[in-house]
N, C-alpha and C positions, 0 to 999 in steps of 0.2 A: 504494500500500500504506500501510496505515495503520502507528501504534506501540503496537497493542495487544501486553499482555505475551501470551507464550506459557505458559498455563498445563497440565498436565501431571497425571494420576491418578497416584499412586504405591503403588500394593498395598503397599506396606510400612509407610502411613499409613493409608492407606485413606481419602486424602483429596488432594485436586485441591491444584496447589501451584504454585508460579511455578518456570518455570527458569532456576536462575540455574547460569550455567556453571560448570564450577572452574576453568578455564583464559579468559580474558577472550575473545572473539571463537571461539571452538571450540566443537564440540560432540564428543563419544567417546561412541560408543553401540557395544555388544556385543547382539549376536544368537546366539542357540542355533541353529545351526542344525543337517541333518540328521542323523540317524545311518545310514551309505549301504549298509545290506542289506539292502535293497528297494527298487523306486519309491515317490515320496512320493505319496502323498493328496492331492486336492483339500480335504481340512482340512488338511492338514501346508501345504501355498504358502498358504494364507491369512495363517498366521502374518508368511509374507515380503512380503506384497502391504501387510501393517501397518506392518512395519516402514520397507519400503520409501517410505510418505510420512509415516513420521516423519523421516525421511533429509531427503524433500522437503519437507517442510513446516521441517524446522529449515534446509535453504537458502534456502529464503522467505526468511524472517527473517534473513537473512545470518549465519548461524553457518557457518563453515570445517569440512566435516563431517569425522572423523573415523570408516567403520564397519568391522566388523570381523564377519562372520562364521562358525562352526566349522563343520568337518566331521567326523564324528565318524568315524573307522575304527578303533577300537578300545576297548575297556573296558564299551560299553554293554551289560547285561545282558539277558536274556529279560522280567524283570521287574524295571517299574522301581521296587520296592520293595525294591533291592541282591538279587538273588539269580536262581540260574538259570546257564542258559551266555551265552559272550558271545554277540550276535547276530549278530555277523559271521562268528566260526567255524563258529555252529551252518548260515549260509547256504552257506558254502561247503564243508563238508561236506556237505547236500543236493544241492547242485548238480556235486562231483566237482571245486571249481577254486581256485584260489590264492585264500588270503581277500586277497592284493592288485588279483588280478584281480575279486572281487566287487568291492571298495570303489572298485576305477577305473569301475567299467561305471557303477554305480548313482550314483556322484557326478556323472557326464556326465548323464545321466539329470535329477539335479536340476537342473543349471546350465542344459541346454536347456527346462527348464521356465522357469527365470528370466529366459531371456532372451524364451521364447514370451509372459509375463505384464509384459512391460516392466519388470519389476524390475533398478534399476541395480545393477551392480557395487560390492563394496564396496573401500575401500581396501584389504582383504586380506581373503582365504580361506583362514585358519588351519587346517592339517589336524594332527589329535593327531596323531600317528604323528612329526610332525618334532620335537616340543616335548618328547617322553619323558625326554630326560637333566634338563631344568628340572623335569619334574613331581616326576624325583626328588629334586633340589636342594631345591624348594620343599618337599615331605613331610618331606627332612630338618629342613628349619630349621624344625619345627612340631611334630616327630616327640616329642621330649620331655617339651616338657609339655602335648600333646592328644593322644596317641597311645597307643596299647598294641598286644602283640601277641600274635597268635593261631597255632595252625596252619596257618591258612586264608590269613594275611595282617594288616596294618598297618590297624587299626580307629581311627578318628575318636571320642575320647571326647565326647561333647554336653554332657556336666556340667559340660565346663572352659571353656564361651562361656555371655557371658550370654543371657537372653531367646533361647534355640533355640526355632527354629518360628516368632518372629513375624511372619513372611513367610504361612505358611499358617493360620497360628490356626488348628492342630487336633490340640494338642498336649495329651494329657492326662495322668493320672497315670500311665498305663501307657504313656505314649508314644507314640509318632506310629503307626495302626493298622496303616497299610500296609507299616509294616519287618515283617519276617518274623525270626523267631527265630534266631541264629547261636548254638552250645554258647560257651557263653564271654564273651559280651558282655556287658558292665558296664550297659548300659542298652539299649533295645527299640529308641532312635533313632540308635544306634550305627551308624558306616557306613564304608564296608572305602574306604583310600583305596590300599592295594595290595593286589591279589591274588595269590597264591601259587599257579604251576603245581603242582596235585597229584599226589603222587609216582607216578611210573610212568606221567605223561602228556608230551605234547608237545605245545603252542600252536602255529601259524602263525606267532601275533606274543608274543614274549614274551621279556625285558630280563633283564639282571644288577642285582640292588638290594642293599640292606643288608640288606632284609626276605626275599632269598632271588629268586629268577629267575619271574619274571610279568609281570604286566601291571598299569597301571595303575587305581585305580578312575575311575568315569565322572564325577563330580563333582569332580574330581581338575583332568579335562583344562582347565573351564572358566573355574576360579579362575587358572591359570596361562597362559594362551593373555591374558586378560581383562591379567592384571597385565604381562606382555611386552611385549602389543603397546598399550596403553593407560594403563598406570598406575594407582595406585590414589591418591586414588579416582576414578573414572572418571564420566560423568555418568550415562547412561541405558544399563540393561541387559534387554531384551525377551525373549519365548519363548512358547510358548502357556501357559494354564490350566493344564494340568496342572503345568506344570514349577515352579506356584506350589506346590504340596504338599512335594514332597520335594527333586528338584534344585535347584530355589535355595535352599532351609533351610540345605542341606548345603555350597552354593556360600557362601552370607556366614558359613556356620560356620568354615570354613577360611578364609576372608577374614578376619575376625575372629583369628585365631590366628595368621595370619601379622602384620598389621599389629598386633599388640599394644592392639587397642583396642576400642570398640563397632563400628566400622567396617565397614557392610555390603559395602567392596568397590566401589559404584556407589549414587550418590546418589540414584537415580529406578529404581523396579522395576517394567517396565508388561507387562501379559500380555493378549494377546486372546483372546477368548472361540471357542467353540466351533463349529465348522460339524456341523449336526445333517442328519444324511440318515437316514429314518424305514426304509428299510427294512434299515436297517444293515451297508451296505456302507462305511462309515466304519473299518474297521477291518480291519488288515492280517492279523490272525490266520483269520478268514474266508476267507483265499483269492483272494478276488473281490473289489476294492473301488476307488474312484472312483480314477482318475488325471486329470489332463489330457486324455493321451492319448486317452484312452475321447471328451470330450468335442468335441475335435479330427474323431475317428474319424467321431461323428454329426454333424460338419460345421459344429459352430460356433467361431468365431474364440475366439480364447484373450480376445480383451479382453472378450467379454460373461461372461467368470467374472471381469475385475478387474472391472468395472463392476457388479456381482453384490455383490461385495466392500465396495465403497465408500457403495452404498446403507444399507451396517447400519452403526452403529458399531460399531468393532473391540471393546467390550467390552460388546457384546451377541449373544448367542446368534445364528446366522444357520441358517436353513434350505434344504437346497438343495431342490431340484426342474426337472424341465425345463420346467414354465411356467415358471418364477423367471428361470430362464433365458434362455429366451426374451423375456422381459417386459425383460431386464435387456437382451439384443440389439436390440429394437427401440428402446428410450431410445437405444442409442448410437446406431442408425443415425438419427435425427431430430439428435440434435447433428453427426451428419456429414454429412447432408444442407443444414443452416446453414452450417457452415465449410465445404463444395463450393463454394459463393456467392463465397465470398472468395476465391477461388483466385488468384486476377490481380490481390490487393489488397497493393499495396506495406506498409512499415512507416507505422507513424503512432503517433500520439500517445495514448496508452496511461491519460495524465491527464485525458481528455476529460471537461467536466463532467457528462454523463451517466451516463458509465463509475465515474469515482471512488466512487462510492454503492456502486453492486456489486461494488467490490473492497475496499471495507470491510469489505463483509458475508462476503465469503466470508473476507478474514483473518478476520475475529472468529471463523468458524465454527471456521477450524483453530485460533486460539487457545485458544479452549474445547475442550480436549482430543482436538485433531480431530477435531472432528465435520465427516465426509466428508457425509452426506446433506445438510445445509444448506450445506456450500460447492458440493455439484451443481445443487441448484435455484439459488444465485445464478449458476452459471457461466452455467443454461438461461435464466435471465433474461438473462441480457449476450448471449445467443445469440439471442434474439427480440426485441434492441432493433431498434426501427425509424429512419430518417432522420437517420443515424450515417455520421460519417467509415468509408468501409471500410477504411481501412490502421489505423484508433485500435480498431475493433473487433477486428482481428486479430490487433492486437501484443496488447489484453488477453486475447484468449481464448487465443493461447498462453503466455502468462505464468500465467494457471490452470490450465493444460496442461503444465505442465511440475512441479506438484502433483499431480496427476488423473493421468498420467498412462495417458491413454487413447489419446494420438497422433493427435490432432484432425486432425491436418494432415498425417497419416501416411499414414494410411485416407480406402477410400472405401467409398461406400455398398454396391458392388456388393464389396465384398471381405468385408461383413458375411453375404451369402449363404449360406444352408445349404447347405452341398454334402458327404455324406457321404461317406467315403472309397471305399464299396462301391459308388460310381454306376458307373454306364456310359456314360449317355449325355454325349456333349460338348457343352460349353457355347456354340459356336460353333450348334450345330446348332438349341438354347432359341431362342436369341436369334434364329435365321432364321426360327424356326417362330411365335415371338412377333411379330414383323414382319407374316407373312402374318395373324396373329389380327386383330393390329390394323387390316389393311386390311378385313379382312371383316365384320369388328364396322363400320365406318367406311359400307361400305355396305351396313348392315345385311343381311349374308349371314350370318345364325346360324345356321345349317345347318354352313355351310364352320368358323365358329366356331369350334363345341361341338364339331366333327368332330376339329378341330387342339386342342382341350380334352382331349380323351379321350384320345387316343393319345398328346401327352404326360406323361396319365396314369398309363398302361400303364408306360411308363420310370420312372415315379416322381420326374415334375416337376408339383408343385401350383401350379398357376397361381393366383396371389394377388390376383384382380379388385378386391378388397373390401378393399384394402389402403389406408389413409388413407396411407400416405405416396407414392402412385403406383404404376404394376403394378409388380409382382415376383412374384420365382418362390422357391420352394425344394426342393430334392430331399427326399427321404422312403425 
């Protein structure tokens, strides 16, 4: 490995920057993560597939990671322009069940996403719900001179921080578009950091405060979870694009007012870009919309959506598709078709002078802002080197695998297999029937062939003759 610096985009400059820790040897990074009244999206785990080799790419580089990311089970609105019911009540009222029974189902839900997508564990999984009496402490000690109050609740005055908005530059004279008018608000970017149970209701989840019995607001949870368990100020705080608009404005506003200064809260603000799916099942209001599981269901392995992932840079737009897909499974199973080779190759020497050149290149990739797509063409280069120590090639290519992770040495090829959930036919049976193809193909009996072709068919197993990387099969 080389000593290139780690340079870093910071949306709150809007300019690539070196990073330099605040604590000498560490990294603290905060991640936004889900709000748990639904299954998440195959664009909601992108955000964590980002995160998660930022984690890896700062233990590259030997920083002691510190991560930390939220769960949100309460405060989050219908719309995240502050307004609306919360989303968690409104699920468990559809559904007839404790909104703590909602937010348990659908948090398992994400965490076996995270684990399907190799994304590691962070140091902690900060769930709002435990941190309530701090949100209060923290609102009070900021309550006086940024705050005012309503019927509705404990509003965030934007007037009394400087430069509000320049996280999203898209603050105008009338103020940021997407806040929605409250009767009462001193300004349009005004935002409720408590909400007040309305008389003659009853919340699931809802506290004793100064401001009267409610719930927290949702920008609320993540200035205070961020400051607990991390400090301020903290290095690196990530989330998707949107959350560049409104929730982080409102996150370093209240940062800002509690620390008594310009202080955004977190030194580096980095957000990834968008997963675009054209026929718009990206979106949970639809009903219908991509999960994992769905792509589980049609039999592909979860790492051809990280591998998917890491082909774009995280702050460029990404399109799904099931070519995409697919294109993205068959890249991995040619790198695990190389590291198959290795299997029986002890450790070795990782400094080889061959190797060194392409462990340069792929730090330099992640030091340039992680860019994932030039650290996988140097991994595929150190993966077609030829007439190479096997034990020096292994230790490097897990050593880029433990960045990538795609679990080079985890997987095999035949685990990449399409195998839809809704098959029927057993695998043992492919593989007997494949056997006899190949003897009769051998003595050119294509009769017998095509015979054992088709009626594997019928079951919905494509025999894959024409396949450059050797027969295979996939179900359909």
């Amino acid at each position: 490995m080389t000593d290139t610096k780690l340079h870093l985009y910071n949306s709150l400059t809007r300019m690539q920057e070196p990073f330099e820790p605040v604590h000498e040897g560490e990294a603290r990074v905060y991640s936004c993560g889900p709000t748990v009244y639904n299954y998440p999206h195959i664009g909601n785990m992108r955000a964590y597939v980002f995160a998660d080799v930022l984690g890896r790419t700062l233990s590259w580089k030997g920083y002691k990671l510190t991560h930390v990311i939220n769960i949100t089970d309460v405060g989050h609105l219908t719309d995240d322009a502050d307004e609306g019911e919360d989303k968690l009540e409104k699920m468990a009222a559809e559904k007839a069940k404790s909104i703590w029974d909602i937010a348990q189902h659908y948090t398992q839900a994400y965490w076996e996403d995270v684990k399907a997508l190799n994304i590691r564990q962070p140091a902690h999984w900060s769930i709002a719900t435990d941190y309530v009496p701090q949100m209060i402490e923290f609102a009070e000690g900021i309550a006086e001179k940024h705050c005012y109050q309503l019927e509705s609740g404990l509003y965030f005055d934007t007037s009394t921080v400087s430069d509000y908005g320049k996280l999203a530059r898209a603050v105008t004279e009338d103020g940021e578009g997407r806040i929605q008018t409250v009767e009462g608000k001193r300004n349009a970017a005004d935002f409720a950091i408590w909400r007040k149970t309305p008389p003659g209701e009853t919340r699931q989840m809802e506290w004793d405060s100064p401001w009267g019995k409610g719930a927290p607001g949702w920008h609320l949870e993540c200035s205070v979870m961020g400051e607990k368990l991390l400090g301020f100020p903290f290095d690196i705080h990530t989330g998707g694009i949107d959350h560049r608009e409104i929730h982080h404005p409102n996150e370093i506003a209240q940062n800002q007012a509690f620390c008594g200064s310009d202080a955004s809260g977190a030194r580096i603000w980095m957000h990834n870009n968008f997963l675009v799916e054209r026929s718009g099942k990206m979106s949970k209001s639809s009903g219908e919309f991509l999960r994992l599981q769905l792509l589980l269901d049609k039999g592909y392995h979860p790492m051809a959506y990280r591998m998917m992932c890491l082909q774009a840079h995280y702050r460029s737009e990404l399109e799904f598709s099931w070519d995409g897909l697919t294109a993205a499974l068959t890249r991995l199973k040619r790198m695990l078709i190389a590291t198959e080779r290795l299997a029986d190759a002890g450790e070795g020497d990782a400094n080889h002078p061959k190797i060194a050149p392409l462990m340069e290149r792929f730090d330099e990739a992640l030091s340039d802002d992680l860019n994932t797509p030039l650290a996988l063409t140097a991994l595929e280069d150190l993966l077609a080197l030829k007439k190479i120590d096997a034990g020096a090639k292994r230790s490097a290519i897990a050593k880029m695998d433990q960045v990538m992770g795609l679990g080079l040495f985890e997987h095999s090829r035949t685990d990449m297999r399409i195998r839809p959930s809704s098959s029927v036919i057993d695998e043992v049976e492919i593989e007997e029937a494949l056997v006899r193809r190949k003897t009769a193909r051998a003595e050119k009996d294509f009769a017998t062939s095509d015979a054992l072709r088709d009626e594997l068919a019928t079951k919905g197993v494509e025999v894959m003759d024409g396949d450059t990387l050797g027969w295979d099969w996939k179900l359909s």
